[in-house]
DRENDO-1510 file (C-alpha; in Angstrom, 1 decimal, always signed):
<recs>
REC; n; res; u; v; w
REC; 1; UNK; +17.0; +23.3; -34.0 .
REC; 2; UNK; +16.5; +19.8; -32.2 .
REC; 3; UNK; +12.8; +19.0; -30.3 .
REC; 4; UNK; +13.3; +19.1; -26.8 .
REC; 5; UNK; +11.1; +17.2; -24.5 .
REC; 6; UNK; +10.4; +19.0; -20.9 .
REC; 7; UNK; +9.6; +16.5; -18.1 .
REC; 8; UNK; +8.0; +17.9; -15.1 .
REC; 9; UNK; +8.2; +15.5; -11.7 .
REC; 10; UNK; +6.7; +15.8; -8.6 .
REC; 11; UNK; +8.0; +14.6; -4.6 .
REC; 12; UNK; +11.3; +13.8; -6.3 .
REC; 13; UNK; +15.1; +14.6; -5.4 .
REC; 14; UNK; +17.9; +15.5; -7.1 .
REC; 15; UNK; +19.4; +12.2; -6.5 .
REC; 16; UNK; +16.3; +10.1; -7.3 .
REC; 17; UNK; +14.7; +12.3; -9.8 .
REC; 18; UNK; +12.7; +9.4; -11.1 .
REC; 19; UNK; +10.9; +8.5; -7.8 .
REC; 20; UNK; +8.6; +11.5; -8.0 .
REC; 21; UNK; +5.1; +10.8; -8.7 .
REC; 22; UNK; +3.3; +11.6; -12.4 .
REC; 23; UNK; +0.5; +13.6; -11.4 .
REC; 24; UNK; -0.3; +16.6; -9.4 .
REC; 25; UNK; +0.4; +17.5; -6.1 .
REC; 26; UNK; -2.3; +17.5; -3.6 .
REC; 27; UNK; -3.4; +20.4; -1.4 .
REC; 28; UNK; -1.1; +21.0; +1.5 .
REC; 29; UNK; -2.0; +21.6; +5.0 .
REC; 30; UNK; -0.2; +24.6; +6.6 .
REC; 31; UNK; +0.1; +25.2; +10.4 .
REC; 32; UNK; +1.1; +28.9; +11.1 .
REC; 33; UNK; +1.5; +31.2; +13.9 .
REC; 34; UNK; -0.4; +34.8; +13.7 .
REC; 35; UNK; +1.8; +37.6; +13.2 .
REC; 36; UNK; +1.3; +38.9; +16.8 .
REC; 37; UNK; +0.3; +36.3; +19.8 .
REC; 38; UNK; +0.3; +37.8; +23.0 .
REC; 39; UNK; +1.6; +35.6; +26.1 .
REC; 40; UNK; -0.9; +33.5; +27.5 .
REC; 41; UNK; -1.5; +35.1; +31.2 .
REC; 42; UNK; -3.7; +33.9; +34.3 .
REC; 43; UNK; -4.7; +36.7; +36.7 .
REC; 44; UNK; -6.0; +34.9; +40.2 .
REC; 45; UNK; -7.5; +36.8; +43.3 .
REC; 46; UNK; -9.5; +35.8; +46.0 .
REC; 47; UNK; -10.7; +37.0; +49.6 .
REC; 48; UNK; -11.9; +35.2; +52.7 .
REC; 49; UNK; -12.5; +34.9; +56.2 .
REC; 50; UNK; -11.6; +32.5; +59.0 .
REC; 51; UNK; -13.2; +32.2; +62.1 .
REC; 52; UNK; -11.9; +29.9; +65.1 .
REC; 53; UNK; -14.8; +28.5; +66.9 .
REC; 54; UNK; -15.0; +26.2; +70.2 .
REC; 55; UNK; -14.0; +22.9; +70.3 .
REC; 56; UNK; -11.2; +23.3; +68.0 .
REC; 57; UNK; -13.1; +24.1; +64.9 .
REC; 58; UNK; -11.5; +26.4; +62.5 .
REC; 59; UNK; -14.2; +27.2; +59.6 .
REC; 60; UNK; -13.5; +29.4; +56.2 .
REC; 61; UNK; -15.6; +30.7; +53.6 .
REC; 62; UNK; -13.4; +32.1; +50.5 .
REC; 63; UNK; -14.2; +33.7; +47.0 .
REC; 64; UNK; -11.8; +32.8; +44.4 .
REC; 65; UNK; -11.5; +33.7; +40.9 .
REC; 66; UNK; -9.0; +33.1; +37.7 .
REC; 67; UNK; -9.2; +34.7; +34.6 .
REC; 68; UNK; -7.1; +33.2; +31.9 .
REC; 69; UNK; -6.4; +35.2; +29.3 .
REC; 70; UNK; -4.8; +34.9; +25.9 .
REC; 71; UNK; -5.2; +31.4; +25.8 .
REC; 72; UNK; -3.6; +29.1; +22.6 .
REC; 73; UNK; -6.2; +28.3; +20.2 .
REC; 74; UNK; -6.4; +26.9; +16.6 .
REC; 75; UNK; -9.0; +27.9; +13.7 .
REC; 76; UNK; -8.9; +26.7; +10.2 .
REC; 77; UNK; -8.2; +30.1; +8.3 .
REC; 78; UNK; -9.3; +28.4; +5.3 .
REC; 79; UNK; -12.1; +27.0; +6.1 .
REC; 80; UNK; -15.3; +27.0; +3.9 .
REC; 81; UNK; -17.9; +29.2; +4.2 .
REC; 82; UNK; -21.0; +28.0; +5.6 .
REC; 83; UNK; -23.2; +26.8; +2.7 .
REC; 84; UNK; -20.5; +27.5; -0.3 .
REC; 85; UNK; -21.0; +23.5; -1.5 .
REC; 86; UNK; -25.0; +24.2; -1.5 .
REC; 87; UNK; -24.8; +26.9; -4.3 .
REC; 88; UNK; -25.9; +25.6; -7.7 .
REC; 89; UNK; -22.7; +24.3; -9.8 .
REC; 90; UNK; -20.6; +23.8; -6.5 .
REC; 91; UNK; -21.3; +20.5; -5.3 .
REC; 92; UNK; -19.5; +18.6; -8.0 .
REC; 93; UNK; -16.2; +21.2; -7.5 .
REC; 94; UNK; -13.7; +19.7; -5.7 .
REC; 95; UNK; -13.8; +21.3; -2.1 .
REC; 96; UNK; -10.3; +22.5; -1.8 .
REC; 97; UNK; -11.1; +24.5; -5.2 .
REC; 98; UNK; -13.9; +26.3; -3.0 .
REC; 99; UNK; -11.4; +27.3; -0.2 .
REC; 100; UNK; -10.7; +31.2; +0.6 .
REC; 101; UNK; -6.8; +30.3; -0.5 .
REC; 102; UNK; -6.9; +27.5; -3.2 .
REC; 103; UNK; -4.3; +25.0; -3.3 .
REC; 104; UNK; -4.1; +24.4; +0.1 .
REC; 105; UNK; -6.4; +22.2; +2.3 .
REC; 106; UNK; -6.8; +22.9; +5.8 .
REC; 107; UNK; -4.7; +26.2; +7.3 .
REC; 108; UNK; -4.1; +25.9; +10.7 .
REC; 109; UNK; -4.4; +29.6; +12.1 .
REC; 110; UNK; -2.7; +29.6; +16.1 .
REC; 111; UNK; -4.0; +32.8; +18.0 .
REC; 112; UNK; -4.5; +33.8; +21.2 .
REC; 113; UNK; -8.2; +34.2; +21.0 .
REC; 114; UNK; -9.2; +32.0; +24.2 .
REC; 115; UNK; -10.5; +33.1; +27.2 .
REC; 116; UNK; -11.4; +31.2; +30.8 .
REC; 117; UNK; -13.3; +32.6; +33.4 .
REC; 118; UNK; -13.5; +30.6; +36.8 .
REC; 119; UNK; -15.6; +31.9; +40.2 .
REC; 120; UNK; -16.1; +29.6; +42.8 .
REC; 121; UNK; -17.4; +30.2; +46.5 .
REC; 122; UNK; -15.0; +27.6; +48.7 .
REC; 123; UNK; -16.0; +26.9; +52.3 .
REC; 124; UNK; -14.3; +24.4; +54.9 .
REC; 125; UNK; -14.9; +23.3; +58.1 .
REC; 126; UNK; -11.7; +21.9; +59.9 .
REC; 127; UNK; -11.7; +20.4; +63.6 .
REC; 128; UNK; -8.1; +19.2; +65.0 .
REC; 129; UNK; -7.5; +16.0; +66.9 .
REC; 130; UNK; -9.4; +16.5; +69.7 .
REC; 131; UNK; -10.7; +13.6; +71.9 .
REC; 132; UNK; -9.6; +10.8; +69.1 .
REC; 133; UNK; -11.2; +12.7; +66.2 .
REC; 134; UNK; -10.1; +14.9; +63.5 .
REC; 135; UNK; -12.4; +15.4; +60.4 .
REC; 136; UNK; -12.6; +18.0; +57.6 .
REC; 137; UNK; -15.1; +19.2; +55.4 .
REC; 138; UNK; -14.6; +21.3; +51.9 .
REC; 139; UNK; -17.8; +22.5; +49.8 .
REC; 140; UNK; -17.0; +24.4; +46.3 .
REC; 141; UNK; -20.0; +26.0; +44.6 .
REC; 142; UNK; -18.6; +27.0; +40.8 .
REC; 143; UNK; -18.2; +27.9; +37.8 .
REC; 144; UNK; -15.8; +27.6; +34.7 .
REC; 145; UNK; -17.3; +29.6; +31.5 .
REC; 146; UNK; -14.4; +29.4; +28.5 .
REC; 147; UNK; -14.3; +29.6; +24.3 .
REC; 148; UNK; -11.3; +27.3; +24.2 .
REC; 149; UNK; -12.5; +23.6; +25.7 .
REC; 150; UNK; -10.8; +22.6; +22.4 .
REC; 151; UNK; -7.7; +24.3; +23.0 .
REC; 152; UNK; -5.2; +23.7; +19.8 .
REC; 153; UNK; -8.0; +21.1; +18.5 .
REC; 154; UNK; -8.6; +22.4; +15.0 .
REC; 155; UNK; -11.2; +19.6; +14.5 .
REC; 156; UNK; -13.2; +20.5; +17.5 .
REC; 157; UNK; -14.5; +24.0; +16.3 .
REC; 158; UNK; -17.8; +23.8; +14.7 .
REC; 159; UNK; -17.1; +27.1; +13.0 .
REC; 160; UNK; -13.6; +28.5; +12.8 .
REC; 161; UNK; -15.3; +32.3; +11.5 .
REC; 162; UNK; -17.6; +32.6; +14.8 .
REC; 163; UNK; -15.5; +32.0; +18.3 .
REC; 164; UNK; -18.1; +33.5; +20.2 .
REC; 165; UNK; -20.2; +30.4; +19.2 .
REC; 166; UNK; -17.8; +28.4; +21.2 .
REC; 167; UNK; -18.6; +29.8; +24.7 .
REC; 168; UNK; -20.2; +27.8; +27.3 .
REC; 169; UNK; -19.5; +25.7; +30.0 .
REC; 170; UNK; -15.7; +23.8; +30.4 .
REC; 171; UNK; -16.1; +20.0; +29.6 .
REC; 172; UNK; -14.2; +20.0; +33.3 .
REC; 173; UNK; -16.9; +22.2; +35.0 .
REC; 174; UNK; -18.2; +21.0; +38.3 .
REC; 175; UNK; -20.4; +23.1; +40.1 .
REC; 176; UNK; -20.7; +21.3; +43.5 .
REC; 177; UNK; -18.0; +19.6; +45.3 .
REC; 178; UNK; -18.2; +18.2; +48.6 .
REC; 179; UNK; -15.3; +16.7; +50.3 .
REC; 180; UNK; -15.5; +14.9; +53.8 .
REC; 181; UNK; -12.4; +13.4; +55.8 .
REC; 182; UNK; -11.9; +11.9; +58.9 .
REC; 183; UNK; -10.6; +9.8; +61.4 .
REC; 184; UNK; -11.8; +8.6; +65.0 .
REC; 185; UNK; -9.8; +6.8; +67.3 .
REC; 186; UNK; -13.2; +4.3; +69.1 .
REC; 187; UNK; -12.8; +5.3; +73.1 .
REC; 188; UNK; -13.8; +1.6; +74.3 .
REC; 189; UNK; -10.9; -0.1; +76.1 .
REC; 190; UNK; -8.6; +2.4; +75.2 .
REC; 191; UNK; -7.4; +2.8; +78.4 .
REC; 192; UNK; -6.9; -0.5; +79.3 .
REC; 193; UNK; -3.5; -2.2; +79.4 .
REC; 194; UNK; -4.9; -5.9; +80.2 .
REC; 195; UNK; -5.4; -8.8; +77.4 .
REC; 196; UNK; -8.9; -7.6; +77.3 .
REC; 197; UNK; -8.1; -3.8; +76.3 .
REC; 198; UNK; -5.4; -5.1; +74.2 .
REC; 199; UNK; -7.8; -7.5; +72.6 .
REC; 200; UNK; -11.2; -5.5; +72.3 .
REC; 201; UNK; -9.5; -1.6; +72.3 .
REC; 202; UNK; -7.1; +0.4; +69.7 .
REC; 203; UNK; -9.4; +0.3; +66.7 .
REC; 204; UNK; -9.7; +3.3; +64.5 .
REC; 205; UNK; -11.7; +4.3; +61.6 .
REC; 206; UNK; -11.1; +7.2; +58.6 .
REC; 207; UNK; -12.9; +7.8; +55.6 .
REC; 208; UNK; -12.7; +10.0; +52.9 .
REC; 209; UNK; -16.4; +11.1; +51.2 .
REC; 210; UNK; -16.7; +12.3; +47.6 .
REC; 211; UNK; -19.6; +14.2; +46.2 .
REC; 212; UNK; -19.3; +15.9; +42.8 .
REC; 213; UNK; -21.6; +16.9; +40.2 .
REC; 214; UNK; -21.1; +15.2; +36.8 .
REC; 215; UNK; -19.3; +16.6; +34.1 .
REC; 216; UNK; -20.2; +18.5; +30.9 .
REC; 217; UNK; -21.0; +16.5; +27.7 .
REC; 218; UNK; -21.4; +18.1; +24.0 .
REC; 219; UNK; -24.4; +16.4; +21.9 .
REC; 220; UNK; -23.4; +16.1; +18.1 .
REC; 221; UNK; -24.5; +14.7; +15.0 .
REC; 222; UNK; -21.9; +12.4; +12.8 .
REC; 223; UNK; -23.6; +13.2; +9.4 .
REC; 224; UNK; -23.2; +11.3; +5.9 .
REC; 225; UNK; -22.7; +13.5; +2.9 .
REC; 226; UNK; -22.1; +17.6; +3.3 .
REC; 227; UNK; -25.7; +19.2; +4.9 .
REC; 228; UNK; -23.8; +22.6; +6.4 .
REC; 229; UNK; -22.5; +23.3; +2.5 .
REC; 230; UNK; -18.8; +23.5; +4.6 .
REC; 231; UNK; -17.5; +20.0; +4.3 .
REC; 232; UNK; -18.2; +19.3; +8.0 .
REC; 233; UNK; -19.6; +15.8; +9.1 .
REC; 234; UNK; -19.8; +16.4; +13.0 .
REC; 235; UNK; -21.9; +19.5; +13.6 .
REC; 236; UNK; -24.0; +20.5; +17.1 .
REC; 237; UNK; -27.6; +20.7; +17.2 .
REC; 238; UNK; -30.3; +23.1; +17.9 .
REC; 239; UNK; -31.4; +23.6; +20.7 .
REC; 240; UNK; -35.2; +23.7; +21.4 .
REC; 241; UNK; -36.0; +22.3; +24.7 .
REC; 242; UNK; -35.2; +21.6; +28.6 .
REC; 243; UNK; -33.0; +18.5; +28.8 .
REC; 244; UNK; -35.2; +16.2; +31.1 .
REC; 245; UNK; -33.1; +14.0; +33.3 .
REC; 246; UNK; -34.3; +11.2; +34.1 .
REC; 247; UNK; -33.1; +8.0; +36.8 .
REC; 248; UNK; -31.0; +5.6; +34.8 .
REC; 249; UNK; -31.7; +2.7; +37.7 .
REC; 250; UNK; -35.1; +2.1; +35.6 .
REC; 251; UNK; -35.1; +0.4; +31.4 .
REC; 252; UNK; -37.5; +3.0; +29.2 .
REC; 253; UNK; -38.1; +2.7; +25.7 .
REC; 254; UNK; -37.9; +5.7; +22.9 .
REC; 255; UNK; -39.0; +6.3; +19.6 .
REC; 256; UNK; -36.0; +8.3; +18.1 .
REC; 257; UNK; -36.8; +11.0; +15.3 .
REC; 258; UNK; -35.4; +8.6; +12.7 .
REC; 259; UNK; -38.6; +6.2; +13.5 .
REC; 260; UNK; -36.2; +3.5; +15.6 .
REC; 261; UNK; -37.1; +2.3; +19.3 .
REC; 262; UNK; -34.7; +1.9; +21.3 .
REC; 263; UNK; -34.6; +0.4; +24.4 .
REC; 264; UNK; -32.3; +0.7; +27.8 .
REC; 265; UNK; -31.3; +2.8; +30.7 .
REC; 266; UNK; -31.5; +6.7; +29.9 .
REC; 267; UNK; -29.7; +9.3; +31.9 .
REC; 268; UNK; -32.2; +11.9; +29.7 .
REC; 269; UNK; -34.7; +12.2; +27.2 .
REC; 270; UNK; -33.5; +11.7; +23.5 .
REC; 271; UNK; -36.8; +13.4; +22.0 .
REC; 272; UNK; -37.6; +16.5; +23.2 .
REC; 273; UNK; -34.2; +18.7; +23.2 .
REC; 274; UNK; -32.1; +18.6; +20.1 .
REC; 275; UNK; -33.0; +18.7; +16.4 .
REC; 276; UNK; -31.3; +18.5; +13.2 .
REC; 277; UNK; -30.1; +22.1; +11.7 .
REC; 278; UNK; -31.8; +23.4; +8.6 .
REC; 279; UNK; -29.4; +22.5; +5.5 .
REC; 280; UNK; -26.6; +25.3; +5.3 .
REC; 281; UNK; -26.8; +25.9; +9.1 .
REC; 282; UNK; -25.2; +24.8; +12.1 .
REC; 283; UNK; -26.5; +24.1; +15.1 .
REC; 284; UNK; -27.5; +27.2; +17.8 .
REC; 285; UNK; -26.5; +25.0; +20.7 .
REC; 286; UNK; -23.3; +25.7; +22.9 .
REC; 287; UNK; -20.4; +23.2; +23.3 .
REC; 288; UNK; -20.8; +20.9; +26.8 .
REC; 289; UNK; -24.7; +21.6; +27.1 .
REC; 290; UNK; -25.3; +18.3; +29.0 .
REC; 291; UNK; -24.1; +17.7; +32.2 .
REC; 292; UNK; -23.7; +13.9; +33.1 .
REC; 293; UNK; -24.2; +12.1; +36.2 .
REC; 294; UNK; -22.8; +13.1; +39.7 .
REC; 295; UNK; -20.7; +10.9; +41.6 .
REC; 296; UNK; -21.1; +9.6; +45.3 .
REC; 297; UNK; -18.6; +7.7; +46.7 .
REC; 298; UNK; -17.4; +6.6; +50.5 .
REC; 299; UNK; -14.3; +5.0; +51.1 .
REC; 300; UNK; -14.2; +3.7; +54.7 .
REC; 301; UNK; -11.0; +2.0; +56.5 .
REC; 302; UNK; -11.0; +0.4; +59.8 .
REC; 303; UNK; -7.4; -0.4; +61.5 .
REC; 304; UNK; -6.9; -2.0; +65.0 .
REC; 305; UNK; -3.6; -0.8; +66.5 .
REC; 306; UNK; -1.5; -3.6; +68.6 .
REC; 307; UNK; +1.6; -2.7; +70.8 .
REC; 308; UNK; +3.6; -6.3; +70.7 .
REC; 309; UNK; +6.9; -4.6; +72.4 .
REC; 310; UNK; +7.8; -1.0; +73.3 .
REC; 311; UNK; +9.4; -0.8; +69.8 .
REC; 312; UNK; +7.0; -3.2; +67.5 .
REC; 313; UNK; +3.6; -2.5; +66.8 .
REC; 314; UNK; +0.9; -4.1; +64.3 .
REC; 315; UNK; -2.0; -2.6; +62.7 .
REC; 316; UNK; -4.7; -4.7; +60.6 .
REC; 317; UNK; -6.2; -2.8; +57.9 .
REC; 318; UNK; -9.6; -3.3; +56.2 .
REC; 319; UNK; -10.3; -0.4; +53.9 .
REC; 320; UNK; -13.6; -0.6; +51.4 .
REC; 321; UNK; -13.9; +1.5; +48.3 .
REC; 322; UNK; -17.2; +2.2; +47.6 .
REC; 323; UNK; -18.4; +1.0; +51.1 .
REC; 324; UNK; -22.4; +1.6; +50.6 .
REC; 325; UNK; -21.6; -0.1; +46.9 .
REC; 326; UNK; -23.5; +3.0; +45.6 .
REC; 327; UNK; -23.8; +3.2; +41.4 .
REC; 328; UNK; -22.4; +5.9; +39.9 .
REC; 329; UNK; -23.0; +6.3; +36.1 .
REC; 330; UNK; -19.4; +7.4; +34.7 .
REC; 331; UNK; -20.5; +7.9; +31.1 .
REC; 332; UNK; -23.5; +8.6; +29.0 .
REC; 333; UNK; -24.3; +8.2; +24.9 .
REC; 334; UNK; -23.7; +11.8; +23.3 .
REC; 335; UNK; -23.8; +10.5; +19.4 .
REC; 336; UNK; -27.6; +11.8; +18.1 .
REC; 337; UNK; -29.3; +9.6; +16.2 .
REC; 338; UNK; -28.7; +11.0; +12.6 .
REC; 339; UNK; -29.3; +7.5; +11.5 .
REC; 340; UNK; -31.1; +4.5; +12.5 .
REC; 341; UNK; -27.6; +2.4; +13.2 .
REC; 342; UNK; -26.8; +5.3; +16.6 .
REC; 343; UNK; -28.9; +4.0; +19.5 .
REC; 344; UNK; -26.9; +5.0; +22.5 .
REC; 345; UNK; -27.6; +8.5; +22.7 .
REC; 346; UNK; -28.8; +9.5; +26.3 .
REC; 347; UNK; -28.0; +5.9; +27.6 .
REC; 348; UNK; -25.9; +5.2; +29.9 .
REC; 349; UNK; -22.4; +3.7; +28.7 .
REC; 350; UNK; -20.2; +2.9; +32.0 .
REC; 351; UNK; -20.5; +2.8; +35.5 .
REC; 352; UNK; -18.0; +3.4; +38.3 .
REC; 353; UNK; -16.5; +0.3; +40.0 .
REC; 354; UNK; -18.7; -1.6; +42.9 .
REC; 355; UNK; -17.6; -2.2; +46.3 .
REC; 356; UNK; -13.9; -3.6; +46.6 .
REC; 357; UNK; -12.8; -4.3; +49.8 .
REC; 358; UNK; -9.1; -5.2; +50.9 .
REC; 359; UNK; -7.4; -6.1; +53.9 .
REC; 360; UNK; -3.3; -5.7; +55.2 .
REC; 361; UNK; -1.3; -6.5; +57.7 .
REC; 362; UNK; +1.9; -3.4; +58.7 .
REC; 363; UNK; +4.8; -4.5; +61.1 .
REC; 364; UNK; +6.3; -1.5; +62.3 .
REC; 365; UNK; +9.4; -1.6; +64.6 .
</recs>
């Protein structure tokens, strides 16, 4: 009986049978549903009361809540165990050898395993044009507590085996809002019909006024090598102290834990709240633990009306963003310093825009 040779090719076709490569196929990342995923479903309620008080004032003072339930989320079902490359003999296996289901990489596992609680008090304060003036005011006190900031973000769970790790604050939680519009119609020479009231009267002026709390930052280390034993690079910290905020307006200097001073305009502390984990352990703190800088803003416009004809009118506009050009920090440094090359952690990284102010001309007939 004749030899016969047996080939065996790999990412090849039928028709090029040849183009397949001579070695063996990598692991292969899955994505898969779970057997049973219940419809993501909101449930919203709320209760209030208005009151109508003199001089045309209508105020409100509301409790609102949503409940989001069932929410899409993604965990790596094959994810290593915390500390499994730390055992003796493991650190030289290759890590997709170590996986619960060898011979695949990463599994992406899609569930319904989020939840997102909001409660917010919402009060207003309305007044209708009345006399040349019409303003409103808005004030939100909340709060948005959720497991799934990440959402379908595989790569943004520090631990795909404990969700209820994940539970803190939404990177979109703002827990006071204020909101002021309005417009006044100036009473000198409105009356008049002369080149004098036509000159000196139909001005007007509206704004709208902004102030929000910041938003909600996570802290995180981007480590070298494999410290949590789980092939994971980016890890939270722990925990251990008050985050002290500080006024960014002023230059301070630190001494980081890695023994480097740094220098520049902190929004908080980099010393005294966060440490590195224990080797085999992730960090105890909760996703968006720092809440960044508030923002307060004024936009102001100023129009004078002029009647040219019974059917043509003018208005000049000057409007100014930012009209007390008031510095708002829009961004702050959330990399620790693992090594001595990360020096922006707690510093401030952008700013909102200064004052801008633009003026128009409208013809309307």
């Amino acid at each position: 009986m004749p030899f016969i040779q047996r080939t065996t090719l790999f990412d090849a076709n039928i028709e090029q049978p040849t183009a397949g490569r001579a070695g063996p196929l990598l692991p292969s990342a899955v994505t898969t549903w779970a057997p049973v995923v219940k419809t993501p479903t909101v449930y919203s309620y709320s209760a209030g009361l208005q009151r109508r008080l003199p001089r045309s004032l209508l105020a409100e003072a509301r409790y609102v809540g949503t409940l989001g339930r069932y929410i899409t989320m993604a965990t790596d079902s094959n994810e290593l165990p915390l500390g499994t490359r730390l055992l003796p003999g493991n650190a030289a296996v290759p890590r997709d050898s170590l996986r619960p289901y060898p011979g695949f990489s990463m599994i992406t596992w899609l569930t319904a395993q989020g939840s997102a609680n909001y409660h917010a008090l919402q009060t207003s304060l309305e007044r209708r044009l009345e006399s040349g003036l019409r303003f409103g005011i808005a004030y939100t006190w909340s709060k948005v507590i959720t497991n799934a900031t990440t959402e379908q973000a595989v790569g943004g769970l520090q631990n795909s085996y404990d969700l209820r790790a994940e539970r803190g604050l939404a990177d979109y939680d703002r827990t006071h809002v204020l909101v002021a519009n309005y417009i006044y119609e100036l009473p000198f020479f409105a009356r008049r019909r002369d080149r004098l009231g036509k000159a000196l009267g139909g001005w007007e002026i509206s704004g709208i006024t902004n102030v929000t709390s910041g938003s909600m930052s996570t802290p995180s280390y981007s480590l070298s090598g494999d410290p949590t034993g789980a092939g994971k690079t980016i890890i939270r910290p722990d925990f251990v102290a008050p985050v002290r905020i500080l006024d960014p307006r002023q230059t301070r200097t630190f001494t980081l834990p890695n023994g480097r001073a740094v220098t520049g305009n902190f929004y908080f502390d980099p010393t005294v709240s966060f440490r590195l984990p224990a080797a085999g352990l992730y960090g105890n703190s909760a996703p968006n633990l720092i809440r960044g800088p508030g923002m307060h803003n004024w936009d102001v416009s100023l129009f004078k009306n002029l009647a040219i004809r019974e059917t043509v009118r003018v208005q000049f506009r000057a409007e100014f963003f930012n009209f007390f050009n008031h510095t708002s920090f829009s961004g702050i440094g959330t990399g620790l310093p693992a090594t001595a090359t990360n020096t922006t952690f707690g510093q401030v990284t952008a700013v909102a825009p200064a004052r801008t102010v633009q003026f128009g001309l409208k013809l309307a007939f």
